[in-house]
C-alpha positions as CSV (number, residue, x, y, z in Angstrom):
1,X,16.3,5.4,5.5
2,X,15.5,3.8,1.9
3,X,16.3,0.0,1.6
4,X,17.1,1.2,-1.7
5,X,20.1,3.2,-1.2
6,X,23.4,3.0,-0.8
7,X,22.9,4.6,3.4
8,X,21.2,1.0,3.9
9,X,24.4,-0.9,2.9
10,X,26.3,1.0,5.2
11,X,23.7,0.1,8.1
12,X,22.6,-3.4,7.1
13,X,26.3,-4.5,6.9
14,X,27.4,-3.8,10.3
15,X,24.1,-4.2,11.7
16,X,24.0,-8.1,10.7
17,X,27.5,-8.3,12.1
18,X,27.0,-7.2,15.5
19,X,23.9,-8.9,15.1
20,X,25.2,-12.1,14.9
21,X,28.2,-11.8,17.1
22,X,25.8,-11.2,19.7
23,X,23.5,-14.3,19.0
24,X,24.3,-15.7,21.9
25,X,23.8,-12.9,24.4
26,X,20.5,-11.9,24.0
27,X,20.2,-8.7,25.6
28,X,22.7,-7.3,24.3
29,X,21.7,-8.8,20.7
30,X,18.0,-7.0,21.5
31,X,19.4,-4.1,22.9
32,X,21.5,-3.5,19.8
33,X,19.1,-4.3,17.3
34,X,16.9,-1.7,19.0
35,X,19.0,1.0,18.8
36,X,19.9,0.0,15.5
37,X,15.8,0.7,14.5
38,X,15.8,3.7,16.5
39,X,18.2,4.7,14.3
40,X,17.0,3.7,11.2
41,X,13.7,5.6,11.9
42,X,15.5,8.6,12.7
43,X,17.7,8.6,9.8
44,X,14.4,9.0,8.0
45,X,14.1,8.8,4.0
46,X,15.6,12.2,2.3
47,X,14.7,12.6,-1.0
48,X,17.2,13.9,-3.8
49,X,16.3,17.6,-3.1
50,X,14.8,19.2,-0.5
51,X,14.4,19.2,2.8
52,X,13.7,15.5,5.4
53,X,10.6,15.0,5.0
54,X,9.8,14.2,8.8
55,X,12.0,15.9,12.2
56,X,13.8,13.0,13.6
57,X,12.5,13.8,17.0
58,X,9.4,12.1,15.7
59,X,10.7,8.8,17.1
60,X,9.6,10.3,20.5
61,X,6.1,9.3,19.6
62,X,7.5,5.7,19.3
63,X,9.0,5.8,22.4
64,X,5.6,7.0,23.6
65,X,3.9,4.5,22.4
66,X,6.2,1.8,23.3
67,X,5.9,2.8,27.3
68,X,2.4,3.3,27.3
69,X,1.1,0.3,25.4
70,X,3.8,-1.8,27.9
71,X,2.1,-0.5,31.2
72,X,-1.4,-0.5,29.5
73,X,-0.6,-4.8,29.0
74,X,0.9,-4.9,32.5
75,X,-1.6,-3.1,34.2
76,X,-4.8,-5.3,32.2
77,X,-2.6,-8.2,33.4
78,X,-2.8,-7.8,37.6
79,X,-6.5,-6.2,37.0
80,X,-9.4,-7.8,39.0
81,X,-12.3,-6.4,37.3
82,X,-13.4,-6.0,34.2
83,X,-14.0,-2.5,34.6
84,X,-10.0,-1.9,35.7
85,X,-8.9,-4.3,32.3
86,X,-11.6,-1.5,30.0
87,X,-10.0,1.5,31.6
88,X,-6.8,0.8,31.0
89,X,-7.6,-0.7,27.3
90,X,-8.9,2.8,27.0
91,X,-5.9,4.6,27.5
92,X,-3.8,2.8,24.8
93,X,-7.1,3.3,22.6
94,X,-7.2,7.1,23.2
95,X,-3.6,7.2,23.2
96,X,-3.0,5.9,20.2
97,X,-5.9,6.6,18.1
98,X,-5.5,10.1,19.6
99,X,-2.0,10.5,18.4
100,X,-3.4,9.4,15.1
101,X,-6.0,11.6,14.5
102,X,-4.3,14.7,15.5
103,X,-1.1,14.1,12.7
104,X,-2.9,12.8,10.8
105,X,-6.9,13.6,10.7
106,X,-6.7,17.2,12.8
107,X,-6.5,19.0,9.8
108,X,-8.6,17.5,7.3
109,X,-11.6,18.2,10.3
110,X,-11.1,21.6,10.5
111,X,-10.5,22.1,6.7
112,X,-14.0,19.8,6.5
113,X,-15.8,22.0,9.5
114,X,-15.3,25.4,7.7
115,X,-16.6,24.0,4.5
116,X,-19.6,23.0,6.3
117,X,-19.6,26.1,7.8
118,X,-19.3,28.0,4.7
119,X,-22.3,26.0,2.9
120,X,-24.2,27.0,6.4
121,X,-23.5,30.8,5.7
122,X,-21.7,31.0,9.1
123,X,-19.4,33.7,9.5
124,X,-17.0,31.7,11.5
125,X,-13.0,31.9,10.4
126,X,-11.5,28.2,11.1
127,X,-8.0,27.9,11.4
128,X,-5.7,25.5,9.4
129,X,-3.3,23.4,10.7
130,X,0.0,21.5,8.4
131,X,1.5,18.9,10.1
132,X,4.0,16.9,9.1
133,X,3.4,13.5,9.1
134,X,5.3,11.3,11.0
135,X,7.0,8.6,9.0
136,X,5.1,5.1,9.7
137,X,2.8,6.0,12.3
138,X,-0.1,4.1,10.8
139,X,1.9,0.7,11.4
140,X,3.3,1.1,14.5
141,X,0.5,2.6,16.0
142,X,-1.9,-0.2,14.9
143,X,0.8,-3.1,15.6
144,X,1.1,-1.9,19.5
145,X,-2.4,-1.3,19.6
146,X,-2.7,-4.9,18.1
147,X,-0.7,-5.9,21.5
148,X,-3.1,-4.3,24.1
149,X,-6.1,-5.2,22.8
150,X,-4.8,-9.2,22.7
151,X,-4.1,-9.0,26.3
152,X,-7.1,-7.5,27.0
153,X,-9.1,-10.7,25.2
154,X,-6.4,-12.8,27.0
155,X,-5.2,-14.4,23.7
156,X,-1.8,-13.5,24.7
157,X,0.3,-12.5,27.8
158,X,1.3,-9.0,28.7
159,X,5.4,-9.4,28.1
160,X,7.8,-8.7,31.1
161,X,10.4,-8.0,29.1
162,X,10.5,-4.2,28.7
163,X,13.3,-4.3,26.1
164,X,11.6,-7.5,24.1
165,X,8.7,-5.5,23.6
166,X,10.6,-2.4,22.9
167,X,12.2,-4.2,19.7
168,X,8.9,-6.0,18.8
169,X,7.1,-2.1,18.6
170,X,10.1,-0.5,16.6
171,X,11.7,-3.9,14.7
172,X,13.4,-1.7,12.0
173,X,12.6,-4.1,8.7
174,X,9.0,-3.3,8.9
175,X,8.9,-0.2,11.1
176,X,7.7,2.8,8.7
177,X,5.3,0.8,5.7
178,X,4.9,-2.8,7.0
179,X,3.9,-5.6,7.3
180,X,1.8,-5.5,9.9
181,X,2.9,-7.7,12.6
182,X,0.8,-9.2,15.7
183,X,2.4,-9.6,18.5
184,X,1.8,-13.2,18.3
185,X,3.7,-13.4,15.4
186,X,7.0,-11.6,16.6
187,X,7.2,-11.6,20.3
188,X,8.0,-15.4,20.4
189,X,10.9,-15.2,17.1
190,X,12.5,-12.3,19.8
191,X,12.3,-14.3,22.7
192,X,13.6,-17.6,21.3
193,X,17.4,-17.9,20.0
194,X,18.5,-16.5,17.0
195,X,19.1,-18.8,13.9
196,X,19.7,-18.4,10.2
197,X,20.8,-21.5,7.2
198,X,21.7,-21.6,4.1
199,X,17.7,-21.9,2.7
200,X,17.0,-18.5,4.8
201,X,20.2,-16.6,3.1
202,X,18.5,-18.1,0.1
203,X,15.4,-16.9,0.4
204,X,16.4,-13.4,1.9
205,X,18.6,-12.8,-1.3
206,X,16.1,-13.8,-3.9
207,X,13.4,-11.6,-1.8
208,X,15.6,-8.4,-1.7
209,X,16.4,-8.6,-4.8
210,X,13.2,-8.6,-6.2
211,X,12.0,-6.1,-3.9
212,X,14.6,-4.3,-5.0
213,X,13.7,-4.4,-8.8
214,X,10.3,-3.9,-8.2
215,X,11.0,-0.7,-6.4
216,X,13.6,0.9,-8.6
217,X,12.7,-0.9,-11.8
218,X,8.4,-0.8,-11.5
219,X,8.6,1.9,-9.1
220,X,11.0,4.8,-9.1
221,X,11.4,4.4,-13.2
222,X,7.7,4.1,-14.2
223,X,7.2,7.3,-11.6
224,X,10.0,9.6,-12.9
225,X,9.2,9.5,-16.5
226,X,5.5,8.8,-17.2
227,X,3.3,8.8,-13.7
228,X,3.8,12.2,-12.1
229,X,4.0,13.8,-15.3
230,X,0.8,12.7,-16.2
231,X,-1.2,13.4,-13.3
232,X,0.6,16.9,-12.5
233,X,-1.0,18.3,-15.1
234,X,-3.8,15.8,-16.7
235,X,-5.3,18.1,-18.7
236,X,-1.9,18.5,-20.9
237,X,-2.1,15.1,-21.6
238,X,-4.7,13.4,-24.1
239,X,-7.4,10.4,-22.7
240,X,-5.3,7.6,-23.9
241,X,-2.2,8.8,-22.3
242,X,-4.2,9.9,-19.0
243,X,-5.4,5.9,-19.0
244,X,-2.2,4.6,-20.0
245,X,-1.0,6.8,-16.8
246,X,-3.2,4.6,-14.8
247,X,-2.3,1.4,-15.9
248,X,1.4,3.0,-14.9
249,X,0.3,4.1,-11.3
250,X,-1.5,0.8,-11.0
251,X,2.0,-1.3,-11.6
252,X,4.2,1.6,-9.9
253,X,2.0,1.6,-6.4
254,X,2.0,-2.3,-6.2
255,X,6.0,-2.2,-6.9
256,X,6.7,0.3,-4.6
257,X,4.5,-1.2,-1.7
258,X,5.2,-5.2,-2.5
259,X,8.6,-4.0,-3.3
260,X,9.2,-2.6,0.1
261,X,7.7,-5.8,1.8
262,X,10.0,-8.0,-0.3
263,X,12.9,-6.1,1.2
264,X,11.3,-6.1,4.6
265,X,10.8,-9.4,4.8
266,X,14.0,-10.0,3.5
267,X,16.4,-8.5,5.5
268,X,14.3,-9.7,8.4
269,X,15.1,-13.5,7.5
270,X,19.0,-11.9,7.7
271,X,18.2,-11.4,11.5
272,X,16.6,-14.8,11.7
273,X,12.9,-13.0,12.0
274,X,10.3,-14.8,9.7
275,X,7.6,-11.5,9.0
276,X,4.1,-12.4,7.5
277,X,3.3,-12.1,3.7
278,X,1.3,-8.9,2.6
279,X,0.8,-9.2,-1.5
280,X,-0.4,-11.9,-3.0
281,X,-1.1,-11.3,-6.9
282,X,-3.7,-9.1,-6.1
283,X,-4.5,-7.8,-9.6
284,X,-5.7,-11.9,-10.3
285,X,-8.4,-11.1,-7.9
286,X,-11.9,-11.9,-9.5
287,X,-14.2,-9.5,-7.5
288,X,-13.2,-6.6,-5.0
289,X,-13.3,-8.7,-1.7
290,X,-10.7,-11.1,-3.2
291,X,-8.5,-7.9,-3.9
292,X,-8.5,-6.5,-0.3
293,X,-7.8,-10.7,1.3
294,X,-4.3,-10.1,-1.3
295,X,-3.5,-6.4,-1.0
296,X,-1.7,-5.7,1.7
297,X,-3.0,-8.3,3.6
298,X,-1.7,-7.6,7.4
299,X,-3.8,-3.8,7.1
300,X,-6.8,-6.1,5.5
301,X,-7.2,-8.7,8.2
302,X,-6.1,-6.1,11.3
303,X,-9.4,-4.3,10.2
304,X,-11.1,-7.8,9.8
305,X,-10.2,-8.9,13.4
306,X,-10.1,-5.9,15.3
307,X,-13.1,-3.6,13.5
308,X,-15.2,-5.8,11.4
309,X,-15.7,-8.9,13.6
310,X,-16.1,-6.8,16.7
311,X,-19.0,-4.8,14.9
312,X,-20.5,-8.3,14.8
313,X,-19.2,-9.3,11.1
314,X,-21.7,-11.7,9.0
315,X,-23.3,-12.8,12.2
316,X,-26.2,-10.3,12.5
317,X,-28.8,-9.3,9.9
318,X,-28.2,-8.4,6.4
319,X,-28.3,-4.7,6.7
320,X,-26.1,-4.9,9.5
321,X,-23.7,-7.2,7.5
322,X,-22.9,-4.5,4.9
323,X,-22.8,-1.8,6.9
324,X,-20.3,-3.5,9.2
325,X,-18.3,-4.3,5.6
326,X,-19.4,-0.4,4.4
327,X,-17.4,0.7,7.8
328,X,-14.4,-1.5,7.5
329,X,-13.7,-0.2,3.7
330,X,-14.3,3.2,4.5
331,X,-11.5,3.0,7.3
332,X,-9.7,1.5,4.6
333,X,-10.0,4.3,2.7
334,X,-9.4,7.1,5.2
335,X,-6.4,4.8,7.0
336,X,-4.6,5.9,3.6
337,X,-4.7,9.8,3.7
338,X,-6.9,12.2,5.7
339,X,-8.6,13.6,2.3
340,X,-12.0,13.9,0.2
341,X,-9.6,11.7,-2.5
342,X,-9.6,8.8,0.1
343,X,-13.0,9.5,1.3
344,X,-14.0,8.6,-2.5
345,X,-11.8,6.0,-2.8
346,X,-12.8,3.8,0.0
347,X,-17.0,4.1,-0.1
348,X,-16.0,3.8,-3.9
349,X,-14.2,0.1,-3.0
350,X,-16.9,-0.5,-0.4
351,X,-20.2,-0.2,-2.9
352,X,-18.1,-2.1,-5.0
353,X,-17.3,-4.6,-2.3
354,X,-21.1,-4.8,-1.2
355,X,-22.3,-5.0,-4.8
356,X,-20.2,-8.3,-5.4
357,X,-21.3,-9.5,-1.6
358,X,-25.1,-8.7,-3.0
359,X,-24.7,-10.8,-6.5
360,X,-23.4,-13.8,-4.8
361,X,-25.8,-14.1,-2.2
362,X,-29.2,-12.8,-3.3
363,X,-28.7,-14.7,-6.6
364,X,-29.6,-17.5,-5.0
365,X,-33.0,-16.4,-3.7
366,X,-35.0,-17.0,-7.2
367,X,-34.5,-15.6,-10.4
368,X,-37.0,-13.1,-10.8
369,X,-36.7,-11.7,-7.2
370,X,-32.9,-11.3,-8.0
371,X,-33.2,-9.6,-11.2
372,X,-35.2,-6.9,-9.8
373,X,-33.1,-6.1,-6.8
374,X,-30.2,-6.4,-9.2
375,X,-31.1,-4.0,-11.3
376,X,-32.5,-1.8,-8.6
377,X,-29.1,-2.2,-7.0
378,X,-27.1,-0.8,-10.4
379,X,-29.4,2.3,-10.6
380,X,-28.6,3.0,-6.7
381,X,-25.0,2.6,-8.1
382,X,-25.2,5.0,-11.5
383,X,-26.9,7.6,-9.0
384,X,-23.8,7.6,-7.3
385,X,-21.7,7.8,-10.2
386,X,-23.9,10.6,-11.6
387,X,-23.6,12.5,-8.2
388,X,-20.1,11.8,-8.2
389,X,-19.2,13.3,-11.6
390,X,-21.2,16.2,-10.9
391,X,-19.4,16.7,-7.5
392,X,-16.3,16.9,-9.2
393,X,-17.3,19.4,-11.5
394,X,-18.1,17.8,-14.9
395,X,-21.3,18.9,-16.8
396,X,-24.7,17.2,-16.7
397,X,-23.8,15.3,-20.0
398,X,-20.4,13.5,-19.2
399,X,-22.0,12.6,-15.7
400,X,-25.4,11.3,-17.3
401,X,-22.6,9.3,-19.3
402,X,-20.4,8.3,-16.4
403,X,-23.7,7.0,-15.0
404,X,-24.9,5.0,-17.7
405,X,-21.5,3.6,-17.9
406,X,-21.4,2.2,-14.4
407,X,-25.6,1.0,-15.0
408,X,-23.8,-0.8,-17.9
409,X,-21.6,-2.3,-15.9
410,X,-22.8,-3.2,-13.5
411,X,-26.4,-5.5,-15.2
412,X,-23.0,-7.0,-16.7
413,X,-21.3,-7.7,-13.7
414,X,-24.5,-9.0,-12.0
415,X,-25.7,-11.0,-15.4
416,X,-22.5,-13.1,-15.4
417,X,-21.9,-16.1,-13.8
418,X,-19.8,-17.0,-11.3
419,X,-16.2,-17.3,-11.6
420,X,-16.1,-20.7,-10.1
421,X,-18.7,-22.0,-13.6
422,X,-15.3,-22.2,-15.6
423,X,-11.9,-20.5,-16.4
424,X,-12.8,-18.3,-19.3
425,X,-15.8,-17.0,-16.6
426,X,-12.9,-16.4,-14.2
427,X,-10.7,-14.5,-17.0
428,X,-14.0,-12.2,-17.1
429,X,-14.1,-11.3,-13.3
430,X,-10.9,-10.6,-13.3
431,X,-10.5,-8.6,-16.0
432,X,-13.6,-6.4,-15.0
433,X,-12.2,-6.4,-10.9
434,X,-8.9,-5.4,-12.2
435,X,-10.0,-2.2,-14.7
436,X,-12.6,-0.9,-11.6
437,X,-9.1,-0.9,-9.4
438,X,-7.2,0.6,-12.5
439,X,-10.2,3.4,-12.5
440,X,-10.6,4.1,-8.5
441,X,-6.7,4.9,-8.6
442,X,-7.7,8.3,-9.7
443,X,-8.5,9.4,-6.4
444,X,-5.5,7.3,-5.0
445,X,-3.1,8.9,-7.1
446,X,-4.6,12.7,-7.6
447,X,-3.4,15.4,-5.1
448,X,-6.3,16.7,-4.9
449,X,-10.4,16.5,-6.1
450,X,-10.0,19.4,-8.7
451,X,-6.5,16.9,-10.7
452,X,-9.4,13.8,-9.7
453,X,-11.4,16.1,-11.6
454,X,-9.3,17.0,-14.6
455,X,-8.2,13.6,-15.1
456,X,-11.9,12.0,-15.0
457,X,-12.7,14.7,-17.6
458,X,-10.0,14.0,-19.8
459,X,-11.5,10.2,-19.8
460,X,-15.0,10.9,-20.2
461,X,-14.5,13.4,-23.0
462,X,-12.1,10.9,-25.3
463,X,-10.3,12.7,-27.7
464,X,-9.1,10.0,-30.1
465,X,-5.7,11.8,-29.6
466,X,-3.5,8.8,-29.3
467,X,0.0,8.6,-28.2
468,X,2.7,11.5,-28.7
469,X,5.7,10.4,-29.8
470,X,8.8,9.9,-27.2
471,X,6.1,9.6,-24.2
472,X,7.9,6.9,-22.9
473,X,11.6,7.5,-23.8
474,X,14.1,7.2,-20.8
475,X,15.3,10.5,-21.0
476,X,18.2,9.8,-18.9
477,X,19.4,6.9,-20.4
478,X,18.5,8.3,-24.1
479,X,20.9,11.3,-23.2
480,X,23.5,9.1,-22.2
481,X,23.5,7.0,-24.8
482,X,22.9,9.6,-27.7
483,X,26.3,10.9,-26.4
484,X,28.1,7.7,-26.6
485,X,26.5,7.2,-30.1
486,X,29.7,7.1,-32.2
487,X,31.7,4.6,-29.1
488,X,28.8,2.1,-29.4
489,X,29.0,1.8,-33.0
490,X,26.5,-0.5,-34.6
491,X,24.4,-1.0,-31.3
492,X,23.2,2.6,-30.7
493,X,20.2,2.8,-32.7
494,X,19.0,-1.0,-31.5
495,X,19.8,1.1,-27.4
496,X,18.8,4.3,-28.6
497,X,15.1,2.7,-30.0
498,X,15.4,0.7,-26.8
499,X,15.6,4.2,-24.5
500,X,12.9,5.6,-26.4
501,X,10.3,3.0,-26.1
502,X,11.8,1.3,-22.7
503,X,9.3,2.7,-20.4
504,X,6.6,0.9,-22.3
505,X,8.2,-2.3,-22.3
506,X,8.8,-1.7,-18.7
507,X,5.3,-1.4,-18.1
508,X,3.8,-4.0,-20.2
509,X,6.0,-6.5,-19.0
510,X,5.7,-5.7,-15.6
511,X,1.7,-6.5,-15.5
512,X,2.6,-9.6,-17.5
513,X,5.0,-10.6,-14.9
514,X,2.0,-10.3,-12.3
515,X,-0.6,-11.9,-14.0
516,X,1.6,-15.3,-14.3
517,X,0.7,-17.9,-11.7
518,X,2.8,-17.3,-8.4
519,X,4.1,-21.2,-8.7
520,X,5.9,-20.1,-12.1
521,X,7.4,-16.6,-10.9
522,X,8.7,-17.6,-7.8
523,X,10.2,-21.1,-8.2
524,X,12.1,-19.9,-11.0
525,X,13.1,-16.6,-9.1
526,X,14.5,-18.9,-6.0
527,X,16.3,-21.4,-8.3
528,X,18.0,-18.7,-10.0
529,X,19.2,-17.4,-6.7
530,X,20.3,-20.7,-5.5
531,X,22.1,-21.6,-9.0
532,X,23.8,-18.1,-9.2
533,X,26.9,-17.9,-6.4
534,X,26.7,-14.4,-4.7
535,X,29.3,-12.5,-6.5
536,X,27.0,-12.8,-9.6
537,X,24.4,-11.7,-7.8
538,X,25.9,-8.7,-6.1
539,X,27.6,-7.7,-10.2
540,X,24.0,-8.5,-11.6
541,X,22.4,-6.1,-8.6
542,X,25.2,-3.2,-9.3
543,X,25.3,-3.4,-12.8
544,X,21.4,-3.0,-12.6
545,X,21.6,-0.3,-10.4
546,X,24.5,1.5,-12.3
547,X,22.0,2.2,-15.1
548,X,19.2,2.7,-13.4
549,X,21.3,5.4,-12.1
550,X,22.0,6.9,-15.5
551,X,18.0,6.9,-15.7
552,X,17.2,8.5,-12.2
553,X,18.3,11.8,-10.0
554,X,18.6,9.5,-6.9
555,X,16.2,7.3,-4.7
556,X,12.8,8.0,-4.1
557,X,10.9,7.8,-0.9
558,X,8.3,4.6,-0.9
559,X,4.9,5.6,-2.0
560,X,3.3,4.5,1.6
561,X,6.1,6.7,4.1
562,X,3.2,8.8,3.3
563,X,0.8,6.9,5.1
């Protein structure tokens, strides 16, 4: 089910009813707010056309997960060895990360093993397997996993309460694309009596309706008319439009993904429920490690506490240090999709990561001894862009350019100094961190390595083609208005110009909205919500929505039900 539809209102509504009602009989508030996210899951997220995208028998694997992870906890808890609390950890690790790799990873292997096969000259036929993906299981998977493995290290108890932790597995606002909750963090809220004020009804209205804007608005909008155009067929499209595409996707992904959280988080303060931030202005970071500690922060430090600091973290030598961070981003990467695209994109984010990690450290080891490795560290980095380009096809010149580029870039990057040596130095890191993000969504956004391919070449080979004219008209709302030209009088053209260049508007003032310091954004956003009285709000909401309507065939699944 989309938070942004009109199904949601006819669940949320009675679902907060209920809710409350039963505030004061927990059980049976628990027990109905589990079903209610049982429900929710199963009703699933049906695009305009087509078929679900998911069976909604998929929630078995839930339930699955729900039961094993519970007994797993319980059994760790009465075990007298070590040995018994490691088996049993074992079986919620294999069970979970087994049920992950088979949805998720099972055919990318065998699609990768007769490749490999095929470069070997082996005559051996591997079969393909299509699965669809169920809805959310990255999160949930990870979030119970989260619960064993805390047991296990005896940070937490295992909970008695089958039902409690039932609810705290499948707790419907952040159930299918986060945040991701430790147990910690939600067990208690469930266990302790349900409360909501005024400032929390606040709060919730000012965060849904943002999230809601950001979806629709940033999202859905920027996607129908400009985004999946684009990168369906790069190759139609000239270089500027291809990188204006990707200053599009850049917005549209953070929309749709913050967007979602906003709502999450929300409609969980309606239930009382306080869920952890996940974006924090992540395109103000100054170097790539800042980006990953503000985008989508619960996925960031789950891999930081239960993958990087187990490897050891920072503690051990150098070389072990970055390839414990190499590791962590490359699960990054491949936690996203089971494809050569997010293969790319995460050792792409991890050299990047390991470069910055390199600048700030080894600068301070002398001068002389610094310039050398850094420079020695950019050519290791153009060799990779050169092998790169060349791996997606282009010819020897555009990747002997592509590599150069990325030297370039990186003596800069190394040359400068730090962003904490002034403001104007910090404008600089963050300019250059945000246009390497901007770049690396090729491989995000691309459905495969041969569009990755296209679009890189459409880039490399700049055509000094510009703009076309009416590339970012609102069709929809153009049409609608163009009929209603001779009604409106002496405002249609002033709409009608408006339609045609609205998408670009759209765009540039959504980055500008992102870029202004949180304090600003915010505080105005909440005082607005707490000036306005709720009828406004629910007219400002519909009217919104009414022409958004006019612009869109219905609502569109979130970017990361994919994941």
């Amino acid at each position: 089910m989309l938070f942004a539809s009109f199904d949601f209102v006819l669940f949320i509504v009675p679902v907060l009813l209920a809710y409350w009602l039963l505030a004061k009989r927990p059980v049976l508030r628990l027990l109905m707010l589990l079903g209610a996210s049982y429900f929710f899951y199963c009703a699933s997220a049906k695009p305009p056309t087509g078929p679900w995208p998911t069976p909604w028998y998929y929630v078995g694997l839930i339930a699955f997960s729900t039961v094993m992870d519970y007994l797993v906890a319980r059994r760790i808890s009465v075990a007298r060895t070590r040995s018994q609390r490691n088996l049993a950890l074992s079986v919620s690790l294999v069970g979970n990360l087994g049920m992950l790799a088979y949805f998720k990873y099972a055919g990318f292997a065998l699609e990768v093993t007769g490749e490999v096969f095929h470069l070997l000259g082996i005559p051996i036929r591997v079969p393909s397997l299509h699965l669809a993906l169920p809805i959310g299981i990255s999160f949930y998977t990870f979030q119970s996993l989260a619960y064993t493995i805390d047991v296990w290290r005896g940070r937490i108890e295992a909970e008695r309460n089958f039902l409690r932790f039932a609810t705290f597995v499948a707790f419907f606002p952040q159930l299918v694309a986060g945040p991701i909750v430790r147990p910690g963090e939600l067990i208690p809220q469930l266990k302790a009596a349900a409360r909501v004020d005024l400032d929390d009804i606040n709060f919730a209205i000012f965060r849904i309706s943002k999230g809601l804007i950001k979806k629709v608005v940033l999202g859905d909008l920027i996607a129908a008319n400009f985004t999946d155009l684009v990168f369906a067929t790069p190759q139609s499209y000239s270089s500027l439009e291809n990188l204006l595409a990707l200053y599009a996707f850049t917005l549209q992904i953070y929309a749709d993904f913050s967007g979602y959280s906003d709502m999450a988080i929300g409609v969980a303060r309606l239930l009382g429920v306080r869920l952890p931030e996940n974006f924090d202005r992540p395109y103000q970071s100054r170097d790539v490690g800042e980006f990953w500690r503000r985008w989508h922060m619960t996925l960031s430090n789950w891999l930081r506490d239960y993958v990087f600091y187990p490897l050891g973290g920072s503690r051990g030598s150098q070389a072990r240090t970055y390839f414990n961070l190499w590791l962590t981003m490359f699960l990054v990467g491949i936690w996203h999709g089971a494809s050569w695209n997010f293969v790319i994109y995460g050792n792409l984010h991890a050299l990047a990561l390991l470069y910055s990690r390199f600048n700030r450290f080894q600068s301070e080891r002398g001068e002389k001894i610094y310039a050398v490795m850094m420079l020695g560290a950019s050519l290791f980095l153009s060799l990779m862009a050169l092998c790169l380009a060349l791996g997606l096809g282009q010819p020897l010149d555009s990747a002997v350019l592509l590599a150069m580029f990325t030297f370039a870039v990186a003596v800069v990057n190394g040359l400068l100094p730090p962003a904490a040596h002034g403001p104007w130095w910090a404008v600089i890191h963050v300019v250059l961190t945000f246009q390497f993000t901007v770049l690396s969504r090729i491989f995000f956004r691309a459905n495969s390595l041969r569009e990755a391919g296209q679009m890189t070449s459409q880039l490399l080979h700049w055509d000094s083609l510009g703009v076309r004219d009416g590339l970012f008209r609102m069709q929809g709302l153009y049409d609608w208005l163009f009929e209603r030209a001779d009604a409106l009088g002496a405002l249609a053209d002033p709409l009608l110009w408006a339609a045609h260049y609205g998408l670009l508007v759209v765009i540039v003032l959504g980055l500008g909205y992102h870029f202004l310091p949180t304090r600003w954004s915010e505080r105005a956003g909440q005082q607005l919500t707490r000036w306005m009285p709720a009828p406004a709000v629910a007219v400002a909401l519909a009217g919104g929505m009414f022409l958004i309507s006019r612009m869109l065939e219905g609502p569109r699944a979130n970017i990361y039900f994919s994941f």
